[in-house]
C-alpha positions as CSV (number, residue, x, y, z in Angstrom):
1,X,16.7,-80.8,77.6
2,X,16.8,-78.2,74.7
3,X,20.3,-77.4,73.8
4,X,21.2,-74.0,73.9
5,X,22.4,-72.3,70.5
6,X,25.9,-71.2,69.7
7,X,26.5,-67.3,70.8
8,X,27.4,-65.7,67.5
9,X,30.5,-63.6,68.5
10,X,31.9,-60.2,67.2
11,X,34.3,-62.2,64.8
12,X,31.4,-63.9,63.4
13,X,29.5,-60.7,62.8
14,X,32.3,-59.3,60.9
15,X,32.8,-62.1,58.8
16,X,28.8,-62.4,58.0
17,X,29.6,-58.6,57.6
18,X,32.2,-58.6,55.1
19,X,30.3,-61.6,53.4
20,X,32.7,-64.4,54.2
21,X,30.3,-67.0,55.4
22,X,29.3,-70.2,53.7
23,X,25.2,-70.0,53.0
24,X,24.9,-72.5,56.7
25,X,26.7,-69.7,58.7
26,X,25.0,-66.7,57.3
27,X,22.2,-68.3,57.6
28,X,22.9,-68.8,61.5
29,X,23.9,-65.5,61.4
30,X,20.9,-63.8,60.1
31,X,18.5,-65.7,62.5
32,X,20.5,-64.9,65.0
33,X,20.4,-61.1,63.9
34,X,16.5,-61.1,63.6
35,X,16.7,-62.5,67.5
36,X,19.2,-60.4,68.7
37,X,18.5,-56.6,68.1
38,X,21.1,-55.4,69.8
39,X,23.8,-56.6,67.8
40,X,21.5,-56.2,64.3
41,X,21.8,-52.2,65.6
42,X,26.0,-52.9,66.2
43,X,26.3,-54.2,63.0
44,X,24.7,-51.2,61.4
45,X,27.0,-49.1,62.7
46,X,29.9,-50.6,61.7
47,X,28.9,-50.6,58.0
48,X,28.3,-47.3,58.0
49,X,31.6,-46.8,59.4
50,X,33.2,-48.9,56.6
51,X,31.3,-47.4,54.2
52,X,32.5,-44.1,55.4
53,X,36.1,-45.1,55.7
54,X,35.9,-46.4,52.3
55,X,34.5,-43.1,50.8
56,X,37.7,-41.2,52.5
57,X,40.0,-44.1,51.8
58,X,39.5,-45.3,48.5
59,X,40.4,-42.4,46.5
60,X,44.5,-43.1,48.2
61,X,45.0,-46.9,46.8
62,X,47.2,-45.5,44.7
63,X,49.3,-43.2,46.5
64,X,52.6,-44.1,47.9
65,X,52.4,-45.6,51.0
66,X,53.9,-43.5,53.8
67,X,57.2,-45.0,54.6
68,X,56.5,-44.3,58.7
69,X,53.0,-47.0,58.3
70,X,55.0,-49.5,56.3
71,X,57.7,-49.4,59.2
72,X,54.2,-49.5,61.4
73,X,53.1,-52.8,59.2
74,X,56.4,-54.7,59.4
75,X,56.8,-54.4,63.1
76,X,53.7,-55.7,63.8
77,X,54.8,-59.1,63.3
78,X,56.6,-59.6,60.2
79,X,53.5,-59.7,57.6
80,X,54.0,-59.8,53.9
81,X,53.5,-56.1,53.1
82,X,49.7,-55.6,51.1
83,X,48.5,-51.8,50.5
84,X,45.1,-52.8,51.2
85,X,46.4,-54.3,54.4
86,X,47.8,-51.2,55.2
87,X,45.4,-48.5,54.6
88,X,42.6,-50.9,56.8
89,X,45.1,-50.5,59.4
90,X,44.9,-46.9,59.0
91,X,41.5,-46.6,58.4
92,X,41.1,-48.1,61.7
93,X,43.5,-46.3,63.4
94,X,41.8,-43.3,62.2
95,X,38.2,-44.5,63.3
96,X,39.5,-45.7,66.8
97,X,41.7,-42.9,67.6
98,X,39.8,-40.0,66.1
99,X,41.3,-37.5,68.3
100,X,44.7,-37.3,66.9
101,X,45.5,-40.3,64.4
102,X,42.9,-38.9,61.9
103,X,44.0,-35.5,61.2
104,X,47.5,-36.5,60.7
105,X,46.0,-39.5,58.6
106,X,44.4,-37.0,56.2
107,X,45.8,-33.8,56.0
108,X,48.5,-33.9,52.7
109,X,50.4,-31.3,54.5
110,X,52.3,-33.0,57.4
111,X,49.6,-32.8,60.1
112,X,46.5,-29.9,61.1
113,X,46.6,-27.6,63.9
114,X,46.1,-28.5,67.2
115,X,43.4,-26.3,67.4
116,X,41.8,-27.6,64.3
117,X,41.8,-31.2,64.7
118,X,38.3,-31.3,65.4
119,X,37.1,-30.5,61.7
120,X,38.4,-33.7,60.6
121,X,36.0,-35.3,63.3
122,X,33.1,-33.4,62.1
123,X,33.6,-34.4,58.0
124,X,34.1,-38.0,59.5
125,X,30.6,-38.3,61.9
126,X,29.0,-36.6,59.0
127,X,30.2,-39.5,56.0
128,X,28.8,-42.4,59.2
129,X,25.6,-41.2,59.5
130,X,24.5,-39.3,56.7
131,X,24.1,-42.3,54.0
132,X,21.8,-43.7,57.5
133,X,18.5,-44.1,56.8
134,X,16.6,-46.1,59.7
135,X,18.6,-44.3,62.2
136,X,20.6,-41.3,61.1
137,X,19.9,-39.6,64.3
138,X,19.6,-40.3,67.6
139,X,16.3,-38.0,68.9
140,X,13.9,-37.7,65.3
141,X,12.1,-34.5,64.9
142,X,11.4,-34.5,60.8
143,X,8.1,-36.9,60.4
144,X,7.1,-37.4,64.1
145,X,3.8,-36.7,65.4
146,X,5.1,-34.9,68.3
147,X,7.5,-32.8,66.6
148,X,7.6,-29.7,68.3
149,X,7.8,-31.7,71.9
150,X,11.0,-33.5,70.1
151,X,12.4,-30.2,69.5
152,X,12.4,-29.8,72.9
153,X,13.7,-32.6,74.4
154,X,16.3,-32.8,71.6
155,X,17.6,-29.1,73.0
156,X,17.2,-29.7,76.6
157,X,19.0,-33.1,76.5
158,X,21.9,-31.8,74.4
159,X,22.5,-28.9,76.0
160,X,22.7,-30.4,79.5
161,X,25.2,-33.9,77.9
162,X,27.5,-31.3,76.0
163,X,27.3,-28.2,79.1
164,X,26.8,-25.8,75.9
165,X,24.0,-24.0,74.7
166,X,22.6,-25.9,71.9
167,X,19.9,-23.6,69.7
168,X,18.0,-25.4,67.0
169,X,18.2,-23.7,64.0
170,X,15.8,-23.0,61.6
171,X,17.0,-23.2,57.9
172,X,13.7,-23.6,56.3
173,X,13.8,-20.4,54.6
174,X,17.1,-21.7,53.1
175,X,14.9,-24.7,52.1
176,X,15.9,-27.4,55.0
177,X,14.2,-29.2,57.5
178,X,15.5,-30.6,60.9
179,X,16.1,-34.1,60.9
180,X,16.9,-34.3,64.4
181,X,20.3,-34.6,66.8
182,X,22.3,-37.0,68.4
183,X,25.2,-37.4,71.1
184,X,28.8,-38.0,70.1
185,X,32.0,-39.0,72.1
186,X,34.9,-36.9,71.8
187,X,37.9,-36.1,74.2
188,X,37.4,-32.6,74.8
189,X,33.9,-33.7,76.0
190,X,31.0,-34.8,74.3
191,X,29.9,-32.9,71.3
192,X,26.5,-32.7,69.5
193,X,25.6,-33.4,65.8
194,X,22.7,-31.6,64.3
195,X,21.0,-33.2,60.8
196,X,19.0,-31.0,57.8
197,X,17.6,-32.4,55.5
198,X,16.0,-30.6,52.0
199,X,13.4,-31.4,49.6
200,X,16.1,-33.4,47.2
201,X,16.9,-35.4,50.7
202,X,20.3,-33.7,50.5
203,X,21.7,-33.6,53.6
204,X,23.8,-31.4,56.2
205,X,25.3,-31.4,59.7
206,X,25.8,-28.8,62.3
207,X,29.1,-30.0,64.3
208,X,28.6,-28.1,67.6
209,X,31.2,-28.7,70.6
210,X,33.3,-26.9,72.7
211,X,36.7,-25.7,71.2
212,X,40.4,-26.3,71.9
213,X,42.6,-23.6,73.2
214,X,43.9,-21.9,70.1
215,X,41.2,-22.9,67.5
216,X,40.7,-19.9,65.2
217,X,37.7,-17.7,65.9
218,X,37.3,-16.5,62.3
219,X,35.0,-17.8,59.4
220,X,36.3,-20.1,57.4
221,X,36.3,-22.3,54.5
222,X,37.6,-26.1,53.5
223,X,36.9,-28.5,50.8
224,X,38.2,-31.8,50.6
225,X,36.7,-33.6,47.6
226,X,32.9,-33.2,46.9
227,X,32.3,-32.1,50.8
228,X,32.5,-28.3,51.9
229,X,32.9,-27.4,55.7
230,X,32.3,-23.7,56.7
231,X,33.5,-23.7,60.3
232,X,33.7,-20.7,63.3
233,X,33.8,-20.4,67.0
234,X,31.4,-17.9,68.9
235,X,31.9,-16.4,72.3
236,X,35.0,-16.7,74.3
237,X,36.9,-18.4,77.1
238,X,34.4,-21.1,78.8
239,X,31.3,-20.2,77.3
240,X,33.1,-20.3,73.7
241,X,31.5,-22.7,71.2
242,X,32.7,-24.1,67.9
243,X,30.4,-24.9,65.3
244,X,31.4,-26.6,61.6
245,X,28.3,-26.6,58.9
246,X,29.3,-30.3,56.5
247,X,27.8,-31.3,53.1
248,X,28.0,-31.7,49.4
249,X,26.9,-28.9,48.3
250,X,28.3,-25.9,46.1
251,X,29.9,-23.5,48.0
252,X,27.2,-20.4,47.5
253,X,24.7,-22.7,48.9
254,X,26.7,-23.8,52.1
255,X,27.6,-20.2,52.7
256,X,24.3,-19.4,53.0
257,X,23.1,-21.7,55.2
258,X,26.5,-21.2,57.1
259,X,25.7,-17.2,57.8
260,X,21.5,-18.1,58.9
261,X,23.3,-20.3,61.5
262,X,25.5,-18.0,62.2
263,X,23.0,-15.0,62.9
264,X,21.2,-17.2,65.1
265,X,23.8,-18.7,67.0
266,X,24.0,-15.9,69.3
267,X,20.4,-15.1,70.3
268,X,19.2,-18.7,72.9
């Protein structure tokens, strides 16, 4: 009787993820990967959410650490106090609990509005699946051979899962292309990410969701490092919906993309 092979757990994966396997165990690891797709797609993810944590975390080594997560670190059991220990623990905190944790993670100011939480959500789903290249998106529009039937499932789909009317825009006369959509989980309900893509393979995101109670209505403008968010909310009461435009690009060219969305957002 064949024996059966050792399941590869999450613990595993991580470690064959963070490259702390001897050549025997990656190797087990990899084959098991190449059987297992499910997991090979899991594994994915999480490095793009490292990588993506690392992007926004990196750049703070240095800085002071905050005497409230040190207090956070020592509770936990006593550890001997590392910086790198303790921004992981944020960084995960921030990932896991992205609907409050992360904007009081990030903002240098004490903490964002209530109503404007949800920007720091959009700059974060936009760092995970930008750098993506097998599967940035969830429904693909740019390169298929039924593109224009994509289109329309990608609309339908969303707009029914988020209970918003979703319009694709077109930005080609701004020079980008749809790359296509996907679904993302959120506690004021789920929310959709649009992807564009230009001829450079720059890309940007259209953060579409419904908006908290309070969020601003007006126009307006962020910059944290090399990204740029222009962000709004149309329409009011129920049928309200906030959208926030992400990428790294100069500000004259966001804007401009920004205001076609903008003009379009109201006609479905």
């Amino acid at each position: 009787m064949a024996t059966m092979e050792p399941r590869v757990d999450d613990e595993l994966l991580n470690a064959w993820l963070d490259g702390e396997l001897d050549a025997a165990e990656r190797a087990r690891v990899d084959g098991w990967l190449r059987e297992h797709p499910e997991d090979a797609a899991r594994v994915r993810l999480w490095a793009a959410d490292r990588d993506a944590l690392r992007v926004s975390l990196d750049a703070t080594l240095d800085e002071p650490v905050p005497a409230a997560l040190q207090r956070t670190v020592w509770r936990g059991g006593g550890w001997a106090f590392d910086r790198r220990l303790a921004l992981r623990v944020a960084g995960g905190a921030a990932l896991l609990l992205v609907g409050g944790v992360l904007g009081a993670l990030f903002d240098r100011s004490g903490g964002a509005e209530a109503g404007e939480a949800w920007l720091e959500r959009a700059a974060l789903a936009h760092a995970v699946y930008v750098p993506e290249q097998r599967h940035p998106v969830e429904v693909a529009v740019l390169g298929a051979a039924d593109a224009r039937a994509q289109e329309e499932h990608l609309q339908k789909w969303l707009t029914k899962r988020v209970n918003l009317p979703v319009k694709l825009f077109d930005l080609r006369a701004q020079g980008f292309e749809l790359v296509g959509g996907r679904l993302l989980p959120e506690s004021n309900g789920p929310c959709a990410q649009l992807m564009y893509q230009d001829a450079q393979q720059r890309r940007v995101t259209v953060y579409l969701r419904k908006p908290e109670r309070g969020t601003p209505a007006t126009f307006r403008y962020e910059r944290e490092g090399e990204l740029g968010m222009f962000y709004w909310v149309e329409g009011q009461g129920a049928v309200s919906t906030g959208y926030a435009l992400v990428g790294a690009l100069p500000r004259e060219r966001l804007l401009a993309l920004a205001e076609a969305i903008y003009r379009q957002g109201g006609t479905q």
